[in-house]
N, C-alpha and C positions, 0 to 999 in steps of 0.2 A: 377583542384586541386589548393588551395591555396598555396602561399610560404609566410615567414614570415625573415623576416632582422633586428636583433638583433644588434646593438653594443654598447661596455663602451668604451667611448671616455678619454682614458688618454692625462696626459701627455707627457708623453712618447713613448707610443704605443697606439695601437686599439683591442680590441677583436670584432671579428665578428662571428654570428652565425647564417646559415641559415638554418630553417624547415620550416616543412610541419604541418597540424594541428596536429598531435600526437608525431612527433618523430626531431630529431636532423637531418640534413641531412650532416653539414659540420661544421667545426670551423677554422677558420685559426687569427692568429697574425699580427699583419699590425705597420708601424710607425705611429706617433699621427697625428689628421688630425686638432688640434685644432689651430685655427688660431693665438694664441696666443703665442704659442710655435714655430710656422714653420709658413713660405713664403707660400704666395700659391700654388705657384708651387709645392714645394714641397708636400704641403698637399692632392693637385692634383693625385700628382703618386705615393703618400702611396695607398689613397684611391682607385686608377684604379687598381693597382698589386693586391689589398685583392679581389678587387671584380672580377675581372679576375680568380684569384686564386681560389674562392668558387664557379665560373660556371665551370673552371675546373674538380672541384673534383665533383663537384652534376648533371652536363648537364644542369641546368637554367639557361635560361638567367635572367639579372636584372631587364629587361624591366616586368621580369611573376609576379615579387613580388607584394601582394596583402597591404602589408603594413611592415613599418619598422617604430623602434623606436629608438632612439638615446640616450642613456643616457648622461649628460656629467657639466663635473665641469663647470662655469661661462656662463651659458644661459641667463642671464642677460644682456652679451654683445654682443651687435650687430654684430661685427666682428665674432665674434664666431658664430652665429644663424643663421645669413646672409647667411654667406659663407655655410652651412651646408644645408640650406635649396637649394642654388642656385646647390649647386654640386649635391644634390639626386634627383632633377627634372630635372636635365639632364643624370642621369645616373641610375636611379632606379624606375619602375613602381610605380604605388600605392599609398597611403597617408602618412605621415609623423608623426608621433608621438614624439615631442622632448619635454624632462625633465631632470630634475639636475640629477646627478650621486647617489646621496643620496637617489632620490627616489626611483630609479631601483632598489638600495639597500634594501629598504623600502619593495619592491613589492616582492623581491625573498625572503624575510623571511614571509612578513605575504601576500601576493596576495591583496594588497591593501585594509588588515584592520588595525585595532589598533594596535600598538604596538612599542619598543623600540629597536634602532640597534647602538652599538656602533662600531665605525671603529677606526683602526688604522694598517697604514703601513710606509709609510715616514713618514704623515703628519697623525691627526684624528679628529674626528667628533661625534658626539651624534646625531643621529635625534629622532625625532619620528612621529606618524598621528595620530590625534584625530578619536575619534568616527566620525567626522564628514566629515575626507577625508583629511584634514587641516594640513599642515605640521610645525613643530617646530625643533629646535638644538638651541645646547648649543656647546659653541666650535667649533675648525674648525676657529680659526683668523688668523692659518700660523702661522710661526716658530718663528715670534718674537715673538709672542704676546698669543700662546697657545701653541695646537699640545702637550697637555699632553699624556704620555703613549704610543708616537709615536718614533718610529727610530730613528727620528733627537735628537728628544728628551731626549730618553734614553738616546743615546751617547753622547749630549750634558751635560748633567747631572751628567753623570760620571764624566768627562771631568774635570769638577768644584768640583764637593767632592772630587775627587782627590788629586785637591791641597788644601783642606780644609782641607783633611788628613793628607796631608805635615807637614801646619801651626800648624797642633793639635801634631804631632810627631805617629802619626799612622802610619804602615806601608802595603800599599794595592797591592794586585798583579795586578790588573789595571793599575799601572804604566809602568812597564816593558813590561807588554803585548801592553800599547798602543806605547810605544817606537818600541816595533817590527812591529806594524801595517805598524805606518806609516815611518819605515824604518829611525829612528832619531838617533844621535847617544847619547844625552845627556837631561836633564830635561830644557837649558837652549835653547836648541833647538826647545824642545816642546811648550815653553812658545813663541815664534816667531810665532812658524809657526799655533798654535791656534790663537794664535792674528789679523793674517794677513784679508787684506782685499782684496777680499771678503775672508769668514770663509773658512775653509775645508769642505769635507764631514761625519758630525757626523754622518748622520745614518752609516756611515760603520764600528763604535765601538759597536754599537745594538748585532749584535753576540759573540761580544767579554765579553760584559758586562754579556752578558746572560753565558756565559760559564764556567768566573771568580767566577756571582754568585753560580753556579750547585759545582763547586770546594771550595765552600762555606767561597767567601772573601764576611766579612761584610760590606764594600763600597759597595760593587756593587749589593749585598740583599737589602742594603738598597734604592739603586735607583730606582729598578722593584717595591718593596713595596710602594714606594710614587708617583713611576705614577700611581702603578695600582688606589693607594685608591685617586687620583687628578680624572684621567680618571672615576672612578665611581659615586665619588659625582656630575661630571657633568652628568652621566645616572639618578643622582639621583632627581637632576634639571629636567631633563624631566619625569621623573617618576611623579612626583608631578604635573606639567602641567596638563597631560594628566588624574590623578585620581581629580584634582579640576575639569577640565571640565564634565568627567562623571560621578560626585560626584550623582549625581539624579537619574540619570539610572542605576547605577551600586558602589553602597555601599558597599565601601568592596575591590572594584578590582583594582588588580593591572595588567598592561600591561605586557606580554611576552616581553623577552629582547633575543635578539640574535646577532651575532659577523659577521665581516668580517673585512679582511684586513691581511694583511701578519703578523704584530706582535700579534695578536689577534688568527693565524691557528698557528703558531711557536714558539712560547714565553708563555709556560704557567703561569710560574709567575705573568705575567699581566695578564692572562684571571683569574685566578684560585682566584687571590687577586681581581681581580674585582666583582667575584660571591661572597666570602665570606664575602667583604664589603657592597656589597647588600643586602646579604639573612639577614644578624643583624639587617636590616631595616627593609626588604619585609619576612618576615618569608614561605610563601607562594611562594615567586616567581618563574616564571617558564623559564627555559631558556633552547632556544635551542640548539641541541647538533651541534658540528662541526662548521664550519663558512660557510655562505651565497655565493654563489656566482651572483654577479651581475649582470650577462649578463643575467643571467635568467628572472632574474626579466624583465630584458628588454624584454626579449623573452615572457614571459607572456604579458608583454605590446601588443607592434606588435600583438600578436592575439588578444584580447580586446578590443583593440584602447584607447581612453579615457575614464577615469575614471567619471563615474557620483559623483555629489557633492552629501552629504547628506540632509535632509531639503530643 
């Protein structure tokens, strides 16, 4: 029998997921193995406890895997690919299948066809693949410099109309609420401790903003409304890619668009504003329901191996 070794390599943590051709056999959670974030060592004994842990729970060993795939943010960097490549031929049978994290994403909505995915959780991302296998995005430059429609984002954004609201003599329950977040006791305290360097943790005002808007303060509507429609124009950016390249073959068509990421499953504000700032586009567009999960994608990988190019 075959076995097949899935994971999305975070930041933070690891998902792992091992089957067989048809079915699921195990899933367990792991800390990050990216080398980027963590010492070797440490990367080491995240990775031996997961896999320890899924022969536990299944009876395979590592050595039986027939192939595994690795999704994972900065493959571009040798530290990260190196390491990754050296730890699963010492510890995992079989051949090696590694790609960005965007892709796996890519694969668990459309199984590596065409199509449109926008993410956002901390941070976010637009990809898409042409007809021809070919990958594109928009976004995705990190917190300084994008990450529209994302956690850090949102809350950072609040954060700033805020005090915009101040200046203007508007009064927003954002304020208060974020006074009790983060346990201040005054506006003058708030003004420091945003300031400081390095920043706070904005994504952890994301729930809050989201909750202020449900309670219907016009700050904080207005923040979800202008990432969702920031975060759709760049889907809209790849939207246009991908219908100029198969303008020939396919007259008319627009790409299926689908979501993952924790603000995109939680927050509908921004999912709901980013369909409806589409469809006034894409009158036709087709999107799918729920959000993606990645690992799958990966898991699709692992049994496939690699992807044939098109042409």
């Amino acid at each position: 029998m075959a076995f097949y070794l899935a994971l999305d390599l975070g930041g933070t943590k690891t998902e792992y997921v091992l089957a067989d051709e048809t079915r699921e056999l195990a899933r367990v959670r792991g800390g990050t193995i990216k080398r980027m974030r963590t010492d070797a060592n440490t990367a080491a004994q995240n990775l031996d406890k997961a896999l320890a842990e899924l022969t536990a729970l299944t009876g395979v060993s590592m050595r039986s895997v027939t192939r595994s795939c690795v999704g994972a943010a900065g493959i571009t960097v040798a530290l990260v690919t190196d390491w990754i490549r050296e730890a699963f031929a010492e510890r995992v049978g079989g051949s090696l299948v590694l790609v960005g994290d965007v892709e796996i994403a890519l694969d668990a909505a459309f199984f590596g066809g065409p199509g449109v995915l926008v993410m956002a959780g901390t941070g976010s991302n637009v990809a898409g693949r042409f007809l021809s296998g070919d990958l594109t995005t928009a976004g995705g430059w990190g917190p300084a410099l994008a990450d529209q429609g994302s956690g850090n984002r949102i809350g950072h954004q609040a954060l700033r109309d805020t005090f915009f609201a101040i200046d203007e003599e508007r009064t927003t329950t954002l304020l208060p609420a974020i006074l009790d977040l983060w346990q201040l006791p005054d506006l003058d305290s708030l003004i420091g401790y945003a300031n400081q360097i390095p920043a706070p943790d904005f994504t952890r005002l994301a729930p809050l903003v989201v909750r202020c808007a449900v309670e219907g303060d016009a700050v904080a509507q207005n923040v979800l409304q202008r990432e969702a429609e920031e975060l759709a124009h760049l889907a809209h950016l790849v939207i246009e890619r991908l219908r100029r390249d198969a303008s020939e073959s396919r007259s008319g068509w627009v790409p299926d668009l689908a979501f993952t990421g924790s603000i995109l499953e939680h927050v509908a504000p921004i999912r709901d504003g980013i369909v409806q700032a589409l469809l006034r586009r894409y009158p036709s567009l087709k999107v799918l329901p729920g959000t993606v999960d990645p690992i799958l994608g990966a898991l699709w990988r692992a049994r496939i191996g690699e992807l044939p190019k098109a042409g």
